[in-house]
Every structure is written in structure tokens, then in C-alpha cells.
N, C-alpha and C positions, 0 to 999 in steps of 0.2 A: 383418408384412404391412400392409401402407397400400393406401387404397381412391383413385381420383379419375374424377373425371368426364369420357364420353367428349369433349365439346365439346373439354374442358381438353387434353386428351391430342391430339387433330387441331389444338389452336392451336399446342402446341410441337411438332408434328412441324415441323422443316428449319427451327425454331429456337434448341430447344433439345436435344430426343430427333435423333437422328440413327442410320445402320445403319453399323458399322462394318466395316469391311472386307473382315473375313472371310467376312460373310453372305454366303449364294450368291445365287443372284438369285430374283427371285419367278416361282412358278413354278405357282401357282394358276391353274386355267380360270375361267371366266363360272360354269359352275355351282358350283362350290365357293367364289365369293364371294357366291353367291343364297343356296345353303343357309347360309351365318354368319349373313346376316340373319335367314334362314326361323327359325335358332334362336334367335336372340337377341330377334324377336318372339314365341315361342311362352314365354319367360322362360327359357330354358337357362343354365346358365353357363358363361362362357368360361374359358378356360386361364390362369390366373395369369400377368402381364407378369412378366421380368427386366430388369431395367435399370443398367446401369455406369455411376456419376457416376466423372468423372474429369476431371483438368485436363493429362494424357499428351498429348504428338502422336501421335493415332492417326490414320490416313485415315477420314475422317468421307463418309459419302453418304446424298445427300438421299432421301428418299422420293418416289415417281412421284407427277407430276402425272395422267400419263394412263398406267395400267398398260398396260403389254405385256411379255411374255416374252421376245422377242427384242433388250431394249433394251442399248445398251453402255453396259454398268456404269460407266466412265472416265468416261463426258456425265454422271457424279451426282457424283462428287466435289465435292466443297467445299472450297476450300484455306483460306477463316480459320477452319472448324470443325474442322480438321484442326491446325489451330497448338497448340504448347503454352500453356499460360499458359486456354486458352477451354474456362471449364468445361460440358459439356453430359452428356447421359444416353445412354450406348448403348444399343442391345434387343439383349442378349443370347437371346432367344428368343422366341415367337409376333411375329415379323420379317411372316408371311405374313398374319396374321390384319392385323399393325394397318395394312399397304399394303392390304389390300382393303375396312377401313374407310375409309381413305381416300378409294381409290376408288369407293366407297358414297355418302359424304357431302357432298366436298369434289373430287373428279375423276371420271374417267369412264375406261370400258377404249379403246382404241386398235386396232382392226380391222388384219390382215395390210394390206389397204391403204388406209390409215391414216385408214380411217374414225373421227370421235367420237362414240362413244355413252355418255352418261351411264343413272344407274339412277332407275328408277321404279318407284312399289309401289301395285298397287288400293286403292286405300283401303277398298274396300267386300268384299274378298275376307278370308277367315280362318275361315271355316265350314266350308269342301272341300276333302280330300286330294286334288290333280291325279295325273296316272299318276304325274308322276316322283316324287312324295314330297311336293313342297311344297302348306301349309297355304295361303301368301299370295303373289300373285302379284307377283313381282319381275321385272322385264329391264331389260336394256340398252338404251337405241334411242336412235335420234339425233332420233327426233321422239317426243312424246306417245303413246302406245299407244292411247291413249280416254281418254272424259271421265272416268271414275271413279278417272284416274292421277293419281300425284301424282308432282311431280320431286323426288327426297331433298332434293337439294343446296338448295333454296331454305327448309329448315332452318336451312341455317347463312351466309344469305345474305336473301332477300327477307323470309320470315318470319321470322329470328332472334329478334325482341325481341316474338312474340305467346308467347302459352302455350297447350296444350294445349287450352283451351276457347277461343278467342278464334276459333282457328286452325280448331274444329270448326264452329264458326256459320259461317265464313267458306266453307270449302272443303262444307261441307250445302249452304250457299245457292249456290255455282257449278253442284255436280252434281245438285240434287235435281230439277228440269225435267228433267232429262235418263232418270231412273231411269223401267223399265219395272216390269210387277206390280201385285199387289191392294198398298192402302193399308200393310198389315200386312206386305206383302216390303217395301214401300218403308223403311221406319222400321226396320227390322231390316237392311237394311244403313245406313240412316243410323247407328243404332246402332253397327255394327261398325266403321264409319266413326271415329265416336268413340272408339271404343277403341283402334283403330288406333294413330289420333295422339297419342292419352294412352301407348303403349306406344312409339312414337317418340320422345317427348317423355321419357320413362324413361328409355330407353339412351342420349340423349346428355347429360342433364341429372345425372341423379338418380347419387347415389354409393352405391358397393355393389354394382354392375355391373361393374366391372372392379376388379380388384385389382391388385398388383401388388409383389413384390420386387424391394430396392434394393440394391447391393453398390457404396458409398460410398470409391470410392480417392479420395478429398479430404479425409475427414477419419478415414479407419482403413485397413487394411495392406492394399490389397487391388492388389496391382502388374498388371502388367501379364501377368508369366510367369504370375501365380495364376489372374489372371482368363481365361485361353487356356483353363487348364486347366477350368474351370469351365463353359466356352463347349463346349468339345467336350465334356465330359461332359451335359449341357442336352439337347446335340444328335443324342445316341448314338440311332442309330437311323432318323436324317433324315437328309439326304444329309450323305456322309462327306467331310471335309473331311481334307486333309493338312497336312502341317509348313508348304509350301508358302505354303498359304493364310495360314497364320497368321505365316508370316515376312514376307510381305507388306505385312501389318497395320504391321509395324514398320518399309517400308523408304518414308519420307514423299520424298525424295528422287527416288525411281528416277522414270525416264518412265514412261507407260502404256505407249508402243510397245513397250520394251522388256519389260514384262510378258507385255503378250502374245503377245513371239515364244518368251519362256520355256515357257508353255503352249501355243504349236505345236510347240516344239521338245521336248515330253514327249507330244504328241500324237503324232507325225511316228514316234518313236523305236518307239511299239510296234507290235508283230510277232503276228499271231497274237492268244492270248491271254495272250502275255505283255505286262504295262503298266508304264508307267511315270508318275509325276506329278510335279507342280511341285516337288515339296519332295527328291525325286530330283535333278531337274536343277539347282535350286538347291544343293544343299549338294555338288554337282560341281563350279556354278560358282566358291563359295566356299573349295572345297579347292583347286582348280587356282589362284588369285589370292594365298591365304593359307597356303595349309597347314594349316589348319583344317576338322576334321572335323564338328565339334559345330556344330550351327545353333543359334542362341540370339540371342533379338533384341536383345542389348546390342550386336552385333557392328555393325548399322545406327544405332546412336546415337552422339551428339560428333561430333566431330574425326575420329575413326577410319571411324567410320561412312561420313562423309562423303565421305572420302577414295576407301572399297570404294564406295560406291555410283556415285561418278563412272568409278573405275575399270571398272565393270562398262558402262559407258556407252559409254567410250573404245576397249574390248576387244571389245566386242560382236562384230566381224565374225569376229576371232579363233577366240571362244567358240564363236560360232555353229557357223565350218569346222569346229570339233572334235568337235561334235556332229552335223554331218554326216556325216565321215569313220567315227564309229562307227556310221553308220545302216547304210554302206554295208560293213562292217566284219562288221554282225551278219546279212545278207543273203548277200551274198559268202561269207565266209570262216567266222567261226560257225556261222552258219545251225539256228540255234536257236529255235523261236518257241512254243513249249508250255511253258507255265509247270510243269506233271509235270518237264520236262528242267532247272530249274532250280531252285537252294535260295537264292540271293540272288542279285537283280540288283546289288545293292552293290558288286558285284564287278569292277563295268565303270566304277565312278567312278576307279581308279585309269589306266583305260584311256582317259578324258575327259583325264585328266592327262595323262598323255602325249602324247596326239596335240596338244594345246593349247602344251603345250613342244617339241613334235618332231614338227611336222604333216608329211604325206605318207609314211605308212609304205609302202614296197616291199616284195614278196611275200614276201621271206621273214621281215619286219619281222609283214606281216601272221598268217601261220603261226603265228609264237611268240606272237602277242597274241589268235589263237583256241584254242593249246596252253594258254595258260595263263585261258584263260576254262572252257575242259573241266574245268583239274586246280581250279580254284578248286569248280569246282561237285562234280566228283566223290567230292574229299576234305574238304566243306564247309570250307573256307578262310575265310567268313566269318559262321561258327557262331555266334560271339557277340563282343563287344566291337567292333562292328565300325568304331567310330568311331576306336577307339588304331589297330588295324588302318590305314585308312585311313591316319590321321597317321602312323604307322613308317613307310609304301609311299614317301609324298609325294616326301623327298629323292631317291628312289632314279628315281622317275619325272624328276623333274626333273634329276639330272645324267647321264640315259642318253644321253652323246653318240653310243655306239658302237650301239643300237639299243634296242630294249625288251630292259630286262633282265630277264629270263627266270631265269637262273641267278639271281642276288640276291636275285629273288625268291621263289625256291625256299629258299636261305639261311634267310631271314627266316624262312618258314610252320615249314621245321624248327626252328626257335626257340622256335616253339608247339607243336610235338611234334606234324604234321599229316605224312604220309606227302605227297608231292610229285613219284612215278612212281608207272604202273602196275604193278601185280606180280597174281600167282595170288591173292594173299588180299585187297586190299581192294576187288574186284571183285563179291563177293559179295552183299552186302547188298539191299532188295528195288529200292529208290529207283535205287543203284548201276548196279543191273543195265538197268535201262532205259535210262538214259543212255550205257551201253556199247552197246549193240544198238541205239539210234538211229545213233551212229555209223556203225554196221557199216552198216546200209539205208540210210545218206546216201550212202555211198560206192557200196553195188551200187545200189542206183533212183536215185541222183543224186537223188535229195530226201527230206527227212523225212517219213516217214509219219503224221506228224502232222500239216504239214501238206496233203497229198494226200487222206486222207480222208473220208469220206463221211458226214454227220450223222448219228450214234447209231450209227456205225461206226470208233468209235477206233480206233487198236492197240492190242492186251491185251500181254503177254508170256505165253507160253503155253507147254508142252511137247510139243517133238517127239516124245517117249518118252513116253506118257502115264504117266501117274500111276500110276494104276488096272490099267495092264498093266507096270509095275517092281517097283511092290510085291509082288504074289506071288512075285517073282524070291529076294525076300530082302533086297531093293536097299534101304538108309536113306533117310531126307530127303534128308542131306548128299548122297548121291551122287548123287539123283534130282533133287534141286531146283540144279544145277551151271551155268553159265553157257553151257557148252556143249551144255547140252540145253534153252538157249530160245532161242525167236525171238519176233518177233513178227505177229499174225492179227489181222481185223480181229474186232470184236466180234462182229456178227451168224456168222460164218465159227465165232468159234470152239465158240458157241453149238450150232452145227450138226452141228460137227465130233464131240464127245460123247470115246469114246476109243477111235478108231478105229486100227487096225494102223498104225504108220507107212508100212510096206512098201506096205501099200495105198492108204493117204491120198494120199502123195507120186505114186505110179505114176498114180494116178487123178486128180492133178494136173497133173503133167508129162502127160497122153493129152491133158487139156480148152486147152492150150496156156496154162499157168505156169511163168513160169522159176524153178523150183524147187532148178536149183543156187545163184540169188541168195541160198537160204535156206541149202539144208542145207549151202554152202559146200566143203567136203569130199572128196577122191574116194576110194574109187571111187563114190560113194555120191549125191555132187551129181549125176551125168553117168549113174547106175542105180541109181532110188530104191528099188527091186525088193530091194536088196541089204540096207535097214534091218529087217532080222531080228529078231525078239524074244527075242535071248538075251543073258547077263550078256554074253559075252564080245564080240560086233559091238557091242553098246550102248554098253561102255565102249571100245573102238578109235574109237568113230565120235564117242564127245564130248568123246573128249581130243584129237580130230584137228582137231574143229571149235571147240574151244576157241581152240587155238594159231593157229588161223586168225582167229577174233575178235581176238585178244589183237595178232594181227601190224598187222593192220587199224588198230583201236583205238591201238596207241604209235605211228603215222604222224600220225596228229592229235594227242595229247594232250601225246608227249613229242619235239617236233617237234628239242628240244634235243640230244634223246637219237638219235633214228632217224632216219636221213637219208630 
């Protein structure tokens, strides 16, 4: 671990230290840059620096002259800090502390309308905790607070070349006229006064205030893939950064425009609380262009690199439609947006492909391309390896002249020994079973109850036969816990519900005006809930009845290949 001086460290920001790529943007308020200082005058210690010496083209961005949160990242870039060959230090970590030094010392914050306010600190304050916490009075302002203020920045500017006592006679003698009080307050803040700036004069001078770790790829192993990995690990815990972000890092070529229609176009895509991010939609784009699954940023270097980056430039509007048409894809015809209904969104990169090779699917194109978004999900299709996966699909999406191959693709998953229709048996399971009974309420309420829903009133999946009134029957798990004896209730409802007769439940449902045959499907039973009985024999009529009812429902979407 190596010590340096903060002066040192603010002269190489956006000379030689720069923020690499990946870093998200600074995202500190006004008072979380007052309290760094509030601590680092009270002698606290800061969080150890990381830093990347490297001579890599990585995209290099400068540090804010004038912080703000809303700034475009794109306006920081640096294109010769970015070059290979230009050795410089990245911050791998405490990114937020050393821009709010900055703008402490050497900048100022940036108001929504875009006021400048630089920072100033009482010189004579340090003796009194204020309500909000702080010891010494810091702000922001575009003018002087009062005469007992001092402006940081003429630390590393007016005053730079006094010292700590030079600086104290100096600024005694501007505000001592001014000081109210007996003789003995006067000199006790003159006093603090001095300490003050003796303790100013510490943090940017004196070494052993900042420390910092160096991971040197100029002259030992430390690449580029390592240091990714290094960087998200730093950062576990602070905002989460995807594949995306750090594919990015590697792709020095691409426009900004095109970055950031990639991040609307992973914005755009999600549904619900189902999401999607950069490193999704990238390693769509890159499959659909290559046939390549695997993100890895050797892919955006040389010749090769060069070549996919322009392509991605040239193809954009392409791309883009493809990603459109699946938006309207997963609206329309999926119509899935509750991340419970899914186990990989993965599953839709082969369907990026497609549409990208064979844009404008017709209904019944679209059909078999949400049949096979169900059967992916319900027989987890992309459980694991999902990258070979992807690469097997590639050819198949790319020579489907005759339509989305559907069938081929069914081929293929039996390859991996994945069941590929619905039947009685892999319905079962708990995950399974939801995703079948969404179905089923998409089709009777024409939308998912998921999304319909009412805050801290999800759908449960619940039994119509309770529990608690089967069991004394004699009735097992297996019979009791069966697909045709769930539906789904909202949360609070089912809370309420406890384990009430169904005969009654339902009658007393259908009186308060619920269409209760939407649920119990069934007749005679949908059409006269009065009829759901408490005995083995009506229980099992009425859920093998309503089974095959789910089941007929359910292979109209799923196995759209199979049932017309």
C-alpha cells in the first residue's frame, strides 16, 4: 500500500488518473460531499484508493469540473486518454469520494438550473455539533456566506504557495474587526481559526491521509478480463453493474449514439417487473451479427473487432426493428411481464435472432415464437449452458426461410433430454404450476393477473378444495396438491378466505357478482358452484374435469405446433 498527497492526487486527476468506463456516474448529494469534508477535518480516515496503471485502449473519462448528476457521461470522454500506447491510472474504486474532492477543492457543484456554487468552510466554527450532525460549517454558495468564510479553492489557487501559519495571520487579520464577544470568545475562535487551516493544510499537503492500492498492468499480469473482474468484485454491493457495462469498456470504436439507443433499447424492453439490461441486449446483438454467444472483450479488438463494431453501426436500424418487433411480441402475443412467470429471459435472444434475419412475423409466425417462449420457460430450456445453447439455436434461426422453426427447435432441446410438449406429468411442479394457470386467466380475464393487480395483492395460487377440508377425507398430498384443484386469489382474499366450504365460498361469490365460472372452469360446477360438495367422489370428478380443461387451454398456447 503507497501513501500520496491530496494536492498530488487533484493535479493528476484528467491527467493522469482518469474514471474508466464502467464507472456509473456520480451520484452523491451536497450533503454527502459536506460530511467527507466534516470527516476528514475531524481526522477520520478515508477508504483506501484502487487504481489501474495500464497502457490498454480503455475509454478513459475525465473527472467533473462542475459536479452534477444529471451530466452526459459521453461530454467526459477523452479520446487520447483512451488510446492505447497512453499510460494513465484508473480508479477502480472510491470514483465518488475523489470527484467530490474535487469538487471541494478545485470545482464547484452545478444547480438543476445551472447555478455555480463553489464550497466554503467557517474558519472559526469546529466547537458545535449543528442539528444535522456536522462539527464545522461547510456549503455551497455562489457568493461568500460571511466574513468568517473561507473559499476552499483559493487553497490550490490564491493561496497555494502560503503555509498553514502564513495563511493564519493572514485571514485573523481580515476577520478579526469583524468578530463579536468578550476578548476571550474572540481569541478562541481566532484560535480555532488556526487549527482550522492547520488541519486544511493536513489533508491536502501532508501524506498519510490518503492511501491507496495500485494493480500495475504495465509491468505485471494484470489484463484487462482480470481487472473486470476485480472492479465488480471492489464494487459488490454499490450499484450493480452488468456484462454490458463492462463490454463497453472494450468497445473504443462504437458511437455514443449508438450506446445509448442500446440502453433504451434494454430500457424500452422491460415489462413489468420483468428487466432487462445492456449486456442482454448486447450479447443479442452480437449473436444475431456472429453467431456468437460468449461476450468477451477480445471480440471488440484488431481487425475483427473493428470490422463488428462498424457493422453494429451500419445495421443499427436493422437491429433496432428487431428489437422493436420483440417488444411488441412480448405485449401482444406472450404477454408475460412478472419475472415469478419466468426462469431465463435468455430465451428471447434466439428470438432477437430471428426477427433480425426474418423481420415481420405474421400471426401465426407470431403464435409459434410465444409457443415456444412458454415451452422454453416451462421446461427450463435454458437451465444451464446457456451460451452453447444459444450458439446450437443460431444456424437454425438464421436458415428458417419457411418460418420460426419451432419443430427444429423442439429437435434440438430433445437433444438435452428437456421434455418439449405439455403432458399430465411435467405440469406439476410448484414454479410449473403458476405459469400454467397464468395462462389459463390470460385467456378467461384477457390479461394477467399479475399484471392487473393491486399493491400487496399479488396472485397466490391457492386451493379450491382446501387443504385442511381433503385431508380428513384421507386424500394425500399428491391428490390434494394437483393442478386441477388450483387457481389463483389475490393475496389479501386469500388471507380472508382461511378454509372455507368451497360450496360455499364460490356460491357466496357468484351472489356478490364474480364470475366464478372464469375459475372453477368446469360444468356442472362453473355454472352451480352449490354443487362443489365435500366428498372424495365430486372432488375428484370436479378436478379431473377441470384439469383437462386447463390442459386444453394451456396446449392452445404452448404447443401451438401441435393444437390448432
Amino acid at each position: 500500500m503507497k501513501t500520496l498527497p491530496l494536492y498530488k492526487i487533484l493535479d493528476d486527476l484528467n491527467k493522469l488518473i482518469y474514471l474508466p468506463h464502467i464507472q456509473r456516474p456520480f451520484v452523491w448529494g451536497e450533503e454527502q460531499v459536506r460530511k467527507l469534508l466534516d470527516s476528514l477535518l475531524r481526522g477520520y480516515p478515508i477508504q483506501t484508493l484502487l487504481f489501474w496503471r495500464t497502457r490498454d485502449e480503455i475509454k478513459a473519462r475525465r473527472f467533473m469540473d462542475e459536479a452534477r448528476r444529471d451530466v452526459d457521461l459521453h461530454t467526459l470522454y477523452d479520446k487520447h486518454a483512451s488510446s492505447e500506447g497512453v499510460e494513465r491510472l484508473f480508479v477502480l474504486d472510491v470514483q465518488q469520494r475523489l470527484q467530490a474532492l474535487r469538487t471541494l477543492f478545485d470545482g464547484a457543484l452545478l444547480t438543476e438550473t445551472g447555478e455555480r456554487r463553489e464550497a466554503w468552510v467557517d474558519l472559526t466554527s469546529g466547537h458545535v455539533q449543528d442539528p444535522e450532525g456536522f462539527w464545522y460549517g461547510i456549503r455551497f454558495s455562489r457568493d461568500s456566506p460571511g466574513p468568517t468564510w473561507y473559499r476552499l479553492n483559493n487553497l490550490r489557487t490564491l493561496d497555494t504557495k502560503k503555509n498553514d501559519r502564513m495563511l493564519a495571520r493572514q485571514e485573523g487579520r481580515r476577520i478579526e474587526p469583524g468578530l463579536e464577544g468578550t476578548e476571550e470568545e474572540k481569541n478562541a475562535a481566532l484560535d480555532r481559526l488556526g487549527d482550522n487551516l492547520k488541519d486544511l493544510h493536513r489533508i491536502l499537503h501532508d501524506e498519510g491521509v490518503f492511501w491507496y492500492d495500485e494493480l500495475d498492468g504495465v509491468v505485471a499480469d494484470y489484463s484487462y478480463e482480470r481487472v473486470l473482474e476485480v472492479f465488480v468484485r471492489v464494487n459488490n454491493g454499490g450499484t450493480k453493474l452488468d456484462g454490458g457495462d463492462l463490454m463497453f469498456a472494450a468497445m473504443k470504436g462504437l458511437s455514443e449514439d449508438i450506446e445509448e439507443r442500446v440502453e433504451d433499447a434494454a430500457q424500452q424492453l422491460c415489462v413489468g417487473d420483468l428487466s432487462f439490461d445492456k449486456s442482454w441486449v448486447l450479447k443479442a446483438i452480437v449473436l444475431s451479427l456472429t453467431g456468437k454467444a460468449t461476450l468477451d472483450p477480445k471480440l471488440f479488438k484488431g481487425t475483427e473487432g473493428s470490422a463488428l463494431i462498424s457493422r453494429i453501426e451500419t445495421d443499427w436500424p436493422r437491429i433496432e426493428a428487431a428489437f422493436q418487433q420483440l417488444h411488441d411480441l412480448m405485449r401482444q402475443d406472450i404477454r408475460v411481464s412478472s419475472e415469478k412467470l419466468v426462469r431465463s429471459t435468455v430465451s428471447l435472444i434466439p428470438v432477437v435472432d430471428y426477427l433480425y434475419h426474418h423481420p415481420g412475423p405474421g400471426p401465426t409466425q407470431r403464435q409459434r415464437i410465444a409457443g415456444y417462449f412458454h415451452k422454453a420457460q416451462l421446461f427450463n430450456w435454458f437451465g444451464a449452458s446457456t451460451d452453447q445453447l444459444l450458439t446450437g439455436l443460431y444456424p437454425k434461426m438464421v436458415a428458417a426461410t419457411g418460418g420460426f422453426p419451432l419443430e427444429d427447435v423442439k429437435l434440438f432441446f430433445t437433444g438435452y433430454r428437456r421434455d418439449t410438449e405439455l403432458n399430465a406429468q411435467n405440469v406439476s411442479g410448484s414454479r410449473t404450476r403458476a405459469m400454467v394457470l397464468n395462462l389459463v386467466y390470460r385467456e378467461k380475464f384477457d390479461t394477467s393477473l399479475y399484471e392487473s393487480h393491486f399493491s400487496g395483492n399479488s396472485p397466490h395460487v391457492d386451493h379450491i378444495y382446501p387443504r385442511a377440508r381433503l385431508t380428513p377425507l384421507g386424500l394425500d398430498s399428491e391428490e390434494i396438491n394437483h393442478l386441477g384443484n388450483f387457481r389463483f386469489v389475490g393475496a389479501r382474499d386469500n388471507i380472508r378466505k382461511r378454509a372455507e366450504s368451497p360450496d360455499g365460498h364460490f356460491t357466496r361469490m357468484k351472489a356478490g357478482g364474480v364470475p366464478v365460472e372464469r375459475h372453477l372452469l368446469a360444468e356442472p360446477w362453473a355454472g352451480d358452484p352449490s354443487k362443489l360438495t365435500l366428498d372424495i367422489r365430486t372432488y375428484r370428478a370436479f378436478r379431473d374435469a377441470r384439469f383437462d380443461e386447463i390442459m386444453k387451454i394451456a396446449r392452445r398456447v404452448v404447443d401451438p405446433e401441435v393444437v390448432p
